[in-house]
Backbone bond lengths (Angstrom), bond angles and torsions (degrees), N, CA, C in turn:
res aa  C-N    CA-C-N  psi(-1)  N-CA   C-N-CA  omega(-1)  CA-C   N-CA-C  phi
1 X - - - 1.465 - - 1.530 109.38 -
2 X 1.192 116.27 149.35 1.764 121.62 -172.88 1.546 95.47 -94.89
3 X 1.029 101.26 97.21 1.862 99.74 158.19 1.268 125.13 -37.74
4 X 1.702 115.98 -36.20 1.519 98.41 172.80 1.486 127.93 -53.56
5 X 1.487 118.69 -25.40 1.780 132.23 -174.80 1.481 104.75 -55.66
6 X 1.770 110.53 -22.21 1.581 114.60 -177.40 1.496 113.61 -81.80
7 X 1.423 118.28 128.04 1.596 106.95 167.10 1.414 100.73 -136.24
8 X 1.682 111.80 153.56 1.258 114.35 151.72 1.526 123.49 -59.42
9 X 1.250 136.46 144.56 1.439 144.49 173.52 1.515 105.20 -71.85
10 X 1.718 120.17 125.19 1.311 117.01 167.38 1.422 127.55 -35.29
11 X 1.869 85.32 -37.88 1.616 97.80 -154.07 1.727 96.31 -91.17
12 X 1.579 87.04 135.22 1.645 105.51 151.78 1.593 138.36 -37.80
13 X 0.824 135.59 69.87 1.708 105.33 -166.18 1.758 114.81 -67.19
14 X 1.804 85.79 152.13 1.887 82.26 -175.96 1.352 85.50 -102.23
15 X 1.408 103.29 -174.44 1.730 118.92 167.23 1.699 110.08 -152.30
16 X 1.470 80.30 164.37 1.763 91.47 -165.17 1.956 103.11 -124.81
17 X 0.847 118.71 -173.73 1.505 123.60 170.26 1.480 128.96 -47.04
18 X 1.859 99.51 -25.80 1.288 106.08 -162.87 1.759 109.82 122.97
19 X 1.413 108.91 156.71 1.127 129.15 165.46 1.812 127.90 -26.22
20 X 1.214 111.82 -42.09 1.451 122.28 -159.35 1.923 88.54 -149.63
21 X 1.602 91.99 152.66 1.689 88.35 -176.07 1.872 88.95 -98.52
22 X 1.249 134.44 24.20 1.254 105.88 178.93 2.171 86.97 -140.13
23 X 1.028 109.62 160.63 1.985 117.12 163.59 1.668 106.35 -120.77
24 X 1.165 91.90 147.08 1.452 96.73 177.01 1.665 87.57 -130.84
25 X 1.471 112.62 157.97 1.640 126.06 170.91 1.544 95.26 -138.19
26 X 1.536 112.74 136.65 0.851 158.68 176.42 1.736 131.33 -91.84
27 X 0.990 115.49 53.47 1.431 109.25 -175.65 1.676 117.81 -74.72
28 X 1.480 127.48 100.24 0.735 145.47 -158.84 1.538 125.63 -103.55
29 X 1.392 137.13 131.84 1.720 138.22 -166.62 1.791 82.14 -69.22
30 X 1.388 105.88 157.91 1.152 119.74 176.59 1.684 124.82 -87.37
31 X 1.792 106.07 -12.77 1.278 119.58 144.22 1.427 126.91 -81.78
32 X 1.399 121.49 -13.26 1.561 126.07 -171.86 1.430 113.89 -58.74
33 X 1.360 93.89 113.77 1.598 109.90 -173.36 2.098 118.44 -100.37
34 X 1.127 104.52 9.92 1.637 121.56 -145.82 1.504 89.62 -120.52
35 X 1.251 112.85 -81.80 1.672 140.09 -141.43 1.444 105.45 -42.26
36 X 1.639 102.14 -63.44 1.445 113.78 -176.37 1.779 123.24 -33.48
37 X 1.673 85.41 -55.33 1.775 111.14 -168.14 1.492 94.52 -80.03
38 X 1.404 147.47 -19.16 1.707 139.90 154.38 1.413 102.18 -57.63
39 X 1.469 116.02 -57.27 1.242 107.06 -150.46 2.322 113.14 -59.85
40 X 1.716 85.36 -38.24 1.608 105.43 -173.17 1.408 93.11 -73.25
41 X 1.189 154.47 -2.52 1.228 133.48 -176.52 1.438 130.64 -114.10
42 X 1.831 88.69 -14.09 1.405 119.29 171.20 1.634 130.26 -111.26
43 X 1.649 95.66 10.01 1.644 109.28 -169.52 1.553 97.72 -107.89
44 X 1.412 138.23 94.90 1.323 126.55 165.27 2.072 123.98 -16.09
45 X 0.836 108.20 92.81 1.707 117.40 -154.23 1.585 92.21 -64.58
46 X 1.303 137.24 -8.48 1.553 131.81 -174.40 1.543 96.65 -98.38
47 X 1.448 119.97 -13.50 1.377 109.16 -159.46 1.812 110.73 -107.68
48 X 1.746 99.19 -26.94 1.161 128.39 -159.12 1.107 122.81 -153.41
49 X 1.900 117.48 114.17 1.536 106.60 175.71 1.566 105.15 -114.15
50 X 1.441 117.38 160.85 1.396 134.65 -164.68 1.725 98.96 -93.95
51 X 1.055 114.37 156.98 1.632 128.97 169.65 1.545 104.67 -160.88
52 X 1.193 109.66 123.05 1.520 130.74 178.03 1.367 111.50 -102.82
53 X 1.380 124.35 153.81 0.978 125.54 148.39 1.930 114.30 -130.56
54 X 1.104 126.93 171.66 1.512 105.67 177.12 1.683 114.25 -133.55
55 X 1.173 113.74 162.79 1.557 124.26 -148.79 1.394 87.20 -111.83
56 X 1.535 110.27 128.70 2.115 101.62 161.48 1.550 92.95 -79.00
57 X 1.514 85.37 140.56 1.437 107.72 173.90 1.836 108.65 -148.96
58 X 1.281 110.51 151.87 1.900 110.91 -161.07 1.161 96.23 -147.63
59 X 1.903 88.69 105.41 1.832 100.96 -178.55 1.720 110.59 -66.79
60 X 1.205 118.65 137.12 1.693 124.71 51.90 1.161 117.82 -96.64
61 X 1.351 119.72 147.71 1.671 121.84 151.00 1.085 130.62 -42.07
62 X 1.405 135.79 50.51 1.387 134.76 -169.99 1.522 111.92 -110.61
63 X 1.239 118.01 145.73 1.053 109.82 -173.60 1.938 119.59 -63.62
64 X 1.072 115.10 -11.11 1.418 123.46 174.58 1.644 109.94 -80.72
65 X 1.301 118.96 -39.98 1.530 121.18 165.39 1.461 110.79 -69.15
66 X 1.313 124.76 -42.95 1.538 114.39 168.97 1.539 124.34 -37.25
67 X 1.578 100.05 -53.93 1.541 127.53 163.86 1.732 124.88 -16.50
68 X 1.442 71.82 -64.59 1.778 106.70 -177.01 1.964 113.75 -45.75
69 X 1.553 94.47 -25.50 1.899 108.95 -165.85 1.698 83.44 -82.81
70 X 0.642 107.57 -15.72 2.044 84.69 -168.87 1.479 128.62 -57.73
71 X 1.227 94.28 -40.75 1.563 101.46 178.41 1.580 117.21 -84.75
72 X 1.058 105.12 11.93 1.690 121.55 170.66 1.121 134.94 -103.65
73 X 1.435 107.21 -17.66 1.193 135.41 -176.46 1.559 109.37 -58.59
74 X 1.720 128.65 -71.67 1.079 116.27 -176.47 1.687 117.18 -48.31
75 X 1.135 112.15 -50.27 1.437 119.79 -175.75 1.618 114.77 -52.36
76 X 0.915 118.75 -36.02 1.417 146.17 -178.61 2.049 91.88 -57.69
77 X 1.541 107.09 -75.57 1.062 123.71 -175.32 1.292 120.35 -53.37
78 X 1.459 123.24 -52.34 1.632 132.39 138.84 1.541 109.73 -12.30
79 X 0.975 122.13 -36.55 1.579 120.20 -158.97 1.332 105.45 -90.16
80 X 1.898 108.30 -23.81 2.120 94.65 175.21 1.253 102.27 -95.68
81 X 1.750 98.33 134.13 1.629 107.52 166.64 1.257 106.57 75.59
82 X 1.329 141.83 17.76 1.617 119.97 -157.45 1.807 120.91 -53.14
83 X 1.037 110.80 105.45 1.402 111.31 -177.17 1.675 106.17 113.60
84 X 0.943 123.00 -1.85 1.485 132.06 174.12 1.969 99.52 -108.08
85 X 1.361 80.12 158.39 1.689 99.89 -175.32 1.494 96.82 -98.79
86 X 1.586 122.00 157.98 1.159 144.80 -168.48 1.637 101.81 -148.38
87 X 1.245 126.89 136.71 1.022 137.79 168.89 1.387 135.97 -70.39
88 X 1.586 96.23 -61.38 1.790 99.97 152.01 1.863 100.24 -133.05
89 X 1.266 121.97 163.06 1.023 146.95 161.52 1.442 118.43 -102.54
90 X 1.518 127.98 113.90 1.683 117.42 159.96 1.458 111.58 -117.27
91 X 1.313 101.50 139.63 1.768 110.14 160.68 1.234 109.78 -77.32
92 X 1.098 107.47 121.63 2.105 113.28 166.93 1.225 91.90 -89.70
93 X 1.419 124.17 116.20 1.205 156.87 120.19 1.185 121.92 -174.24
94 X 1.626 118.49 128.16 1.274 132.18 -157.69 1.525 95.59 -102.03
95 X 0.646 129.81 -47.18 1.877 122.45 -166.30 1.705 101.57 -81.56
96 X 1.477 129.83 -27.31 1.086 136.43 158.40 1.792 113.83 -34.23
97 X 1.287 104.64 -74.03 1.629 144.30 -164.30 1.567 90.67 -59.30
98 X 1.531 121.34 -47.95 1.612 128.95 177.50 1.974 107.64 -58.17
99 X 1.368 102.50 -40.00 1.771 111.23 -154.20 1.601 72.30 -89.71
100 X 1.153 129.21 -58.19 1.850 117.69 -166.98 1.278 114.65 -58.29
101 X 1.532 105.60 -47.93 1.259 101.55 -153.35 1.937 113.31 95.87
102 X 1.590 105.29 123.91 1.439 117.85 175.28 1.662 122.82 -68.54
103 X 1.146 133.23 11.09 1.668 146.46 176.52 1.475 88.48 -98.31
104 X 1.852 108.91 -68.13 1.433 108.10 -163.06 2.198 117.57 -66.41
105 X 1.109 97.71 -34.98 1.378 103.82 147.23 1.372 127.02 -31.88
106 X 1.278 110.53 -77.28 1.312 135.75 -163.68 1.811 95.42 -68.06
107 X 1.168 114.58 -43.84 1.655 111.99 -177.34 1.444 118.36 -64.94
108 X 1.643 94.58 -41.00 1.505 99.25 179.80 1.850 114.20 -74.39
109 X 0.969 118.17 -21.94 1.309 122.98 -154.70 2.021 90.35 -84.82
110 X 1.652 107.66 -47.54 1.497 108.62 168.08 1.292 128.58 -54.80
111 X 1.262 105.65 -27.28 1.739 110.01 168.20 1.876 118.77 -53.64
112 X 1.236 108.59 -17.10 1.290 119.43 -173.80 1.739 110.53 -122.54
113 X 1.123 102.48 -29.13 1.627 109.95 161.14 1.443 120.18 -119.66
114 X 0.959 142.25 81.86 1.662 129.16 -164.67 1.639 109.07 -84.83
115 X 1.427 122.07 145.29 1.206 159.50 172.15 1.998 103.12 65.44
116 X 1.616 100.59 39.98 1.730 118.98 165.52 1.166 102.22 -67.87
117 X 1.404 136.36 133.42 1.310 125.29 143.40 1.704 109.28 -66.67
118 X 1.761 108.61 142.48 1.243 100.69 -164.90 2.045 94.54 -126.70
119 X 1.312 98.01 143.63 1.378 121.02 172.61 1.376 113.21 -93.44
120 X 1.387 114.35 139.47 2.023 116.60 158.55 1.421 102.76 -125.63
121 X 1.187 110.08 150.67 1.735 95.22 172.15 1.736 112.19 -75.14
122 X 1.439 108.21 -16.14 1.756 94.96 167.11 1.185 123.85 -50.16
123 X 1.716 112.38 -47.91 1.310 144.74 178.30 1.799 90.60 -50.06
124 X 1.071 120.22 -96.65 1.712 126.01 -163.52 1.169 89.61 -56.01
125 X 1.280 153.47 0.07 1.349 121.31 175.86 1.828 110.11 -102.81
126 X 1.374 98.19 -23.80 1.834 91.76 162.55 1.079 112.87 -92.09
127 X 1.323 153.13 10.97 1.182 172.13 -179.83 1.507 125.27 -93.58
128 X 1.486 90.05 -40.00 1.392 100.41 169.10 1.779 117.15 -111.76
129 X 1.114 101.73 -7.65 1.774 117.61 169.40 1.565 92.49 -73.43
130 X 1.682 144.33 -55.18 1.072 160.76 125.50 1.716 99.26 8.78
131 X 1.459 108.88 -78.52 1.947 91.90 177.04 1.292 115.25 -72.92
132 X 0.829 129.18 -20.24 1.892 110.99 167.55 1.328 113.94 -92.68
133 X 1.104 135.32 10.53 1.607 124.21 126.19 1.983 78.53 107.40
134 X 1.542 121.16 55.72 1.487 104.32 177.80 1.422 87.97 -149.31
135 X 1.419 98.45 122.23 1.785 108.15 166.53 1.754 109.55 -120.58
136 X 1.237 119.69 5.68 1.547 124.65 -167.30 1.911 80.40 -121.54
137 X 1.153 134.53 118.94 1.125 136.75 179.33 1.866 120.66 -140.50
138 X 1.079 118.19 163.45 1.181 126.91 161.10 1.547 117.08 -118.82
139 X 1.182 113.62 168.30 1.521 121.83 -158.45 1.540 105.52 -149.98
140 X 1.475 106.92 147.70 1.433 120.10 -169.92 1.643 106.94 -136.76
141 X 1.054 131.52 115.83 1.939 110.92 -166.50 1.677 69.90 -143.12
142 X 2.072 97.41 169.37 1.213 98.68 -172.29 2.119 87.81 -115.93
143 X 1.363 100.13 12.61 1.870 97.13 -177.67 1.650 101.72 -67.01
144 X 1.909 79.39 -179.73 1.662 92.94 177.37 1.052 101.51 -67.96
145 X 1.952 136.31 -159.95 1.255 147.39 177.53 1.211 97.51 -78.32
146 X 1.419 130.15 -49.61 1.700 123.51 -165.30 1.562 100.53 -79.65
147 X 0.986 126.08 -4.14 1.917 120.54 -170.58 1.777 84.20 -85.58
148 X 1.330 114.84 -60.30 1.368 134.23 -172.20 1.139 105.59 -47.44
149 X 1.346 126.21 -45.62 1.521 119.33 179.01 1.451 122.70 -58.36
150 X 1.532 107.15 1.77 2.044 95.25 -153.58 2.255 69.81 -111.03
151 X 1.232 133.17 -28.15 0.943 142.73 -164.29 1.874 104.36 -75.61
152 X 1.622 123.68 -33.65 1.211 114.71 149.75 1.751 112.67 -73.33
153 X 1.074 125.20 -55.70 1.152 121.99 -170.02 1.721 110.20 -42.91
154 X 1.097 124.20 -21.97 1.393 131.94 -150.09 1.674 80.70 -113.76
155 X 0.967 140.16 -88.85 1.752 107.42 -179.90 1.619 124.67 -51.74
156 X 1.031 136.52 -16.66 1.387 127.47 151.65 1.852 109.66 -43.94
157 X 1.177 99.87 -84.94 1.633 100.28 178.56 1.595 109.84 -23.53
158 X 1.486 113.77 -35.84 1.293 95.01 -174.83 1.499 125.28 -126.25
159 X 2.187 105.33 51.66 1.024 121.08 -163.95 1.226 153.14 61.61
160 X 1.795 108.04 0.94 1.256 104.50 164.12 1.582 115.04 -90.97
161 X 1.344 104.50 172.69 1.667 102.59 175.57 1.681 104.24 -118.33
162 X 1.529 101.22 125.53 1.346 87.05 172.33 1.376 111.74 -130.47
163 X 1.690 101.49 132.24 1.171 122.00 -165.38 1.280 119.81 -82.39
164 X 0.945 127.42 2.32 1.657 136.99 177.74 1.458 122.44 -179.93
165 X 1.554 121.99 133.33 1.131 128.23 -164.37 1.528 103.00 -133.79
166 X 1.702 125.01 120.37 1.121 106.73 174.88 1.469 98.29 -124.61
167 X 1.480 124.89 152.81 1.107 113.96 -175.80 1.731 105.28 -144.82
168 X 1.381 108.89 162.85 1.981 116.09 170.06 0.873 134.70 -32.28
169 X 1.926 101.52 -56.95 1.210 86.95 -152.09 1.354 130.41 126.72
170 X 1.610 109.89 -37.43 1.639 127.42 -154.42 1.191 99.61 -91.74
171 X 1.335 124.59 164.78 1.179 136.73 169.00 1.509 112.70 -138.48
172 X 1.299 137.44 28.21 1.157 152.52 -137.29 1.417 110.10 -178.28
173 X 1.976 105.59 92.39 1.683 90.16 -168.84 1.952 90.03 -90.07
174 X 0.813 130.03 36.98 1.683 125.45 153.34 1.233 109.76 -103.52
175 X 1.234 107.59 -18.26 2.159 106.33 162.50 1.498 99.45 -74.63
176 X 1.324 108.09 -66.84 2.083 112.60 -174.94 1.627 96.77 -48.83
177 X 0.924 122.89 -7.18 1.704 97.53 178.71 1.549 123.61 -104.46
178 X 2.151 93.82 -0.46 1.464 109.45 165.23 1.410 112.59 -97.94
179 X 1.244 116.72 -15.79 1.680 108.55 163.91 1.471 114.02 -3.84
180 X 0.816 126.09 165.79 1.305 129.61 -171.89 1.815 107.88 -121.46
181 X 1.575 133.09 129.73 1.522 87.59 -174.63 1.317 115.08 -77.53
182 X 1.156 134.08 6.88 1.536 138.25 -142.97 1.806 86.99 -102.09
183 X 1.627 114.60 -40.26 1.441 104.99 155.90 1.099 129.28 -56.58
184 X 1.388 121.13 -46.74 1.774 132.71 -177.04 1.429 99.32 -50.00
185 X 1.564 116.72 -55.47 1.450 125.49 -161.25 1.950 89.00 -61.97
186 X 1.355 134.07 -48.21 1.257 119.44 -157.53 1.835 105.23 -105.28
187 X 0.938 118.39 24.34 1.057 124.84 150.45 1.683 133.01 -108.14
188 X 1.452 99.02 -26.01 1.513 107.82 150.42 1.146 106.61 -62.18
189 X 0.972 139.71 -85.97 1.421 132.20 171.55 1.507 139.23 12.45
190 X 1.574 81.81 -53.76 2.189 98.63 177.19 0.945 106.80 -91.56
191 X 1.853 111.54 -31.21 1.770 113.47 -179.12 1.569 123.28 -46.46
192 X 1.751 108.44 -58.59 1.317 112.02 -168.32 1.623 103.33 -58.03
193 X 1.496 93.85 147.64 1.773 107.04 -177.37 1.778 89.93 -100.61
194 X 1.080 117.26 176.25 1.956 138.82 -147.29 1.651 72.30 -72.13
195 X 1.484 111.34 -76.07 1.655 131.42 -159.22 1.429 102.31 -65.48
196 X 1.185 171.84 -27.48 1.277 156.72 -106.87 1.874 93.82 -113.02
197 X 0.698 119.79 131.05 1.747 134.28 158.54 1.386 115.61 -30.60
198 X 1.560 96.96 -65.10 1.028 98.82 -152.78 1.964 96.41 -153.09
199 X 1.465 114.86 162.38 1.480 114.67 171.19 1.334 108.87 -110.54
200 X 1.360 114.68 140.81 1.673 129.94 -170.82 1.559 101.66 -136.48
201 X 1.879 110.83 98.26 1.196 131.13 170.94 1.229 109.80 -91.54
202 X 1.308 113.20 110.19 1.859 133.95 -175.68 1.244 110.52 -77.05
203 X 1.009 151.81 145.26 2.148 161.24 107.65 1.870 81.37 162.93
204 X 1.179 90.91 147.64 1.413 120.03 144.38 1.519 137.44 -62.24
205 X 1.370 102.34 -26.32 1.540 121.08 -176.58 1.499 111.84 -82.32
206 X 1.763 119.70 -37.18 1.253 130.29 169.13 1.749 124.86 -48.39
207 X 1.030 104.26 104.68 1.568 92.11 172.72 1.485 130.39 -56.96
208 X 1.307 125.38 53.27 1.325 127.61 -140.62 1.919 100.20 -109.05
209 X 1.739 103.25 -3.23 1.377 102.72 -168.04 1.465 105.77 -87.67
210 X 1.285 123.77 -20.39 1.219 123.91 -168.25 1.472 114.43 -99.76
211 X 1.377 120.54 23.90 1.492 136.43 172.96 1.066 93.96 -160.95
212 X 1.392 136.23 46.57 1.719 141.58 136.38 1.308 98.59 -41.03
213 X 1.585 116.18 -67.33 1.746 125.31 -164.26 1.273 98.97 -68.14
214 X 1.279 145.61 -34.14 1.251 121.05 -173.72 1.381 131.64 -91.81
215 X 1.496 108.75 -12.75 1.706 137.06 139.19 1.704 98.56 -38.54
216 X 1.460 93.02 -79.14 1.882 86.30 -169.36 1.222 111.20 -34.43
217 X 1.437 133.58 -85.91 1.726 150.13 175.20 1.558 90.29 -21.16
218 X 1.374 147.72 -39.85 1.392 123.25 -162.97 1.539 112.90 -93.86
219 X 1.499 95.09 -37.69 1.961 107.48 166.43 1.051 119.07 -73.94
220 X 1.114 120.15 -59.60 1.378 125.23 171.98 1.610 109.63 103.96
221 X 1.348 101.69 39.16 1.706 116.33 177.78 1.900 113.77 -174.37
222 X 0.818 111.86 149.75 1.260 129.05 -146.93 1.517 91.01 -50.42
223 X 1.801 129.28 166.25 0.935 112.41 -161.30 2.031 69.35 -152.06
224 X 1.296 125.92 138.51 1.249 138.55 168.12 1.259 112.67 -121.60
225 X 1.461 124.12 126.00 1.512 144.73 151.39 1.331 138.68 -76.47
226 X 1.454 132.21 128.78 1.969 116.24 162.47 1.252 90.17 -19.04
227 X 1.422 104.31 -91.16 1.356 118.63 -127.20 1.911 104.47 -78.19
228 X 0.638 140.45 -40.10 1.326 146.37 117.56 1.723 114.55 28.72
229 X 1.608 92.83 -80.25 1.737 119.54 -163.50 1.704 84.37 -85.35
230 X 0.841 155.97 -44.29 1.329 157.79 -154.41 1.732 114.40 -88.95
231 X 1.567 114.59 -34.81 1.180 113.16 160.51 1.684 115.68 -70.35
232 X 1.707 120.05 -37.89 0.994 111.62 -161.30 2.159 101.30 -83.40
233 X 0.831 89.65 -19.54 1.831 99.70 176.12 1.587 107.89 -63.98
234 X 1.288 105.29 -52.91 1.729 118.76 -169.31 1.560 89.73 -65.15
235 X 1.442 119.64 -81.45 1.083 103.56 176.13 1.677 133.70 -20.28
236 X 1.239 130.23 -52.84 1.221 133.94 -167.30 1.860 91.49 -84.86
237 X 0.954 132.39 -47.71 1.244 113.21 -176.29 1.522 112.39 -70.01
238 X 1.503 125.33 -14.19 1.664 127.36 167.70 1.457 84.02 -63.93
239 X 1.171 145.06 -56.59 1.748 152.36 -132.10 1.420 119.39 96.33
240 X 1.174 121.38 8.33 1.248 119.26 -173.83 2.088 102.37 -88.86
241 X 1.390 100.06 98.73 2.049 104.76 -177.70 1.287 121.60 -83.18
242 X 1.449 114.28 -16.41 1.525 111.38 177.11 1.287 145.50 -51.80
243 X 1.196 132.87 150.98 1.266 117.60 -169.14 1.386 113.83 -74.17
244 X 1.314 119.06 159.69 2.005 109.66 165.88 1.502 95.23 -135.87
245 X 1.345 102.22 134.21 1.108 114.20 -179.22 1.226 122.33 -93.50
246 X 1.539 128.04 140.64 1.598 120.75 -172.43 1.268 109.38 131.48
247 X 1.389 125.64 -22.34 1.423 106.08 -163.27 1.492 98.73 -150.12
248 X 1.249 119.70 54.27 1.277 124.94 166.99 1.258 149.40 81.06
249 X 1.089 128.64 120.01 2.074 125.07 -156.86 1.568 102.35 -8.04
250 X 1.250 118.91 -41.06 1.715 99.85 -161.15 1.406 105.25 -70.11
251 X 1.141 114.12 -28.57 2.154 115.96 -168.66 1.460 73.49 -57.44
252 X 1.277 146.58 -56.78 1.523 143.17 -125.35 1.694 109.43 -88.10
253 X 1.006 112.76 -51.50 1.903 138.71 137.48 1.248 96.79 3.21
254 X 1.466 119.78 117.77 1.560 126.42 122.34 1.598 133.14 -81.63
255 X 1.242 114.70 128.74 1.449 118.20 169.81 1.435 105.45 1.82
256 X 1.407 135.76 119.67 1.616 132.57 110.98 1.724 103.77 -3.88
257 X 1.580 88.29 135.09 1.608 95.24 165.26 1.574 101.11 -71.95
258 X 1.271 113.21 -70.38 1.482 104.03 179.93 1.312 137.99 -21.26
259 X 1.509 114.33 -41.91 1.357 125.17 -141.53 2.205 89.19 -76.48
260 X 1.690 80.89 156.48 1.503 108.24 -176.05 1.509 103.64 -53.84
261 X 1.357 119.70 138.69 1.455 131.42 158.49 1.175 109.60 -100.37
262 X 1.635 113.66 148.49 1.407 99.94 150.24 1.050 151.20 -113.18
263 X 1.399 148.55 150.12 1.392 135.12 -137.54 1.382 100.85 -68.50
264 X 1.581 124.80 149.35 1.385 135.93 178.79 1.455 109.70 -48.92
265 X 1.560 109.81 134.77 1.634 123.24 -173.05 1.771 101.26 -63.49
266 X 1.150 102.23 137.68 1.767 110.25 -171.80 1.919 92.12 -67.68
């Protein structure tokens, strides 16, 4: 090659903040086939761009393999942006976030990003069960029976009652992420009990966000998602409050007065 064809550019370049005035991070299962394509379709793209990174993780869905992600977590998180700021951070995985627990989440995930506000979809999903005014609920998950069990136990602890839980079956969230929604839609359906508030569809992997609204119109009461409750949380903890339309009373939802903040990004 002739070196002369090379030149420096007169021009200076300036720089600005970046692309989007807000970051989102993404900590993602290393099978998660769902999360990404919720998050980009439901994140205003002028306001907010997404960055993932992904977690090895080795199905089955059991609560002892969930286990197994913890100590991966910071490192994992380390890996978006390193040296760049992020606004909020969420882990996609909901039955994970239930078997850990949202402190130990949230601790581990700062070890690799420090002073992130951090999201779980357990977290946004009582949070946002919390803005539509439903603590007596029913539940729809696509886990085995024992994954499902840590998923009642985990709204008990935090005062709701849930009166019925029906679940798949699966043990394979690259099967739950072929669900069909036309199943999701008719299994919500049988799920909700007469009394329940409200419906609370569990995994991240389920396509269950993009027939939130058509759940609602068939029950006829608010219907909450992972992925769903987890975009509209992340969002509000980036600062972004607006409504998005498409995917059901919660996009529409402002924060609970109550609900947890998180401490200002360092």
């Amino acid at each position: 090659m002739n070196a002369n064809v090379i030149r420096r550019s007169v021009v200076e370049p300036t720089f600005d903040g970046g692309p989007t005035p807000k970051r989102i991070g993404l900590i993602l299962l290393a099978t998660d086939g769902t999360s990404e394509r919720d998050f980009a379709r439901m994140t205003p793209a002028a306001e907010a761009a997404i960055f993932g990174a992904r977690l090895a993780y080795e199905n089955p869905t059991t609560p002892e393999n969930l286990r197994r992600m913890q100590p991966r977590l910071a490192e994992t998180a380390r890996l978006i942006l390193p040296g760049e700021r992020l606004d909020a951070i969420c882990y996609c995985c909901t039955a994970a976030s239930m078997v850990l627990g949202d402190d130990a989440v949230a601790a581990a995930v700062r070890e690799g990003k420090p002073g992130v506000p951090v999201v779980t979809p357990a977290l946004a999903g009582r949070i946002g069960l919390e803005a539509v005014g439903a603590r007596r609920i029913s539940v729809l998950t696509p886990y085995l029976p024992e994954t499902s069990a840590s998923v009642v136990s985990y709204f008990a602890r935090h005062g709701f009652e849930v009166l019925n839980l029906d679940c798949f079956g699966l043990e394979d969230d690259r099967r739950m992420a072929r669900v069909t929604p036309d199943a999701i839609v008719a299994a919500a359906e049988r799920a909700v009990a007469p009394e329940a508030e409200a419906l609370f569809i569990s995994c991240t992997a389920l396509r269950a966000a993009e027939v939130a609204g058509e759940i609602e119109a068939r029950i006829g009461r608010p219907v909450v998602t992972s992925n769903q409750a987890s975009v509209w949380l992340t969002l509000r903890y980036a600062g972004i409050v607006r409504p998005i339309e498409g995917y059901g009373r919660l996009m529409l939802s402002p924060m609970p007065d109550e609900a947890p903040m998180p401490s200002p990004v360092a």
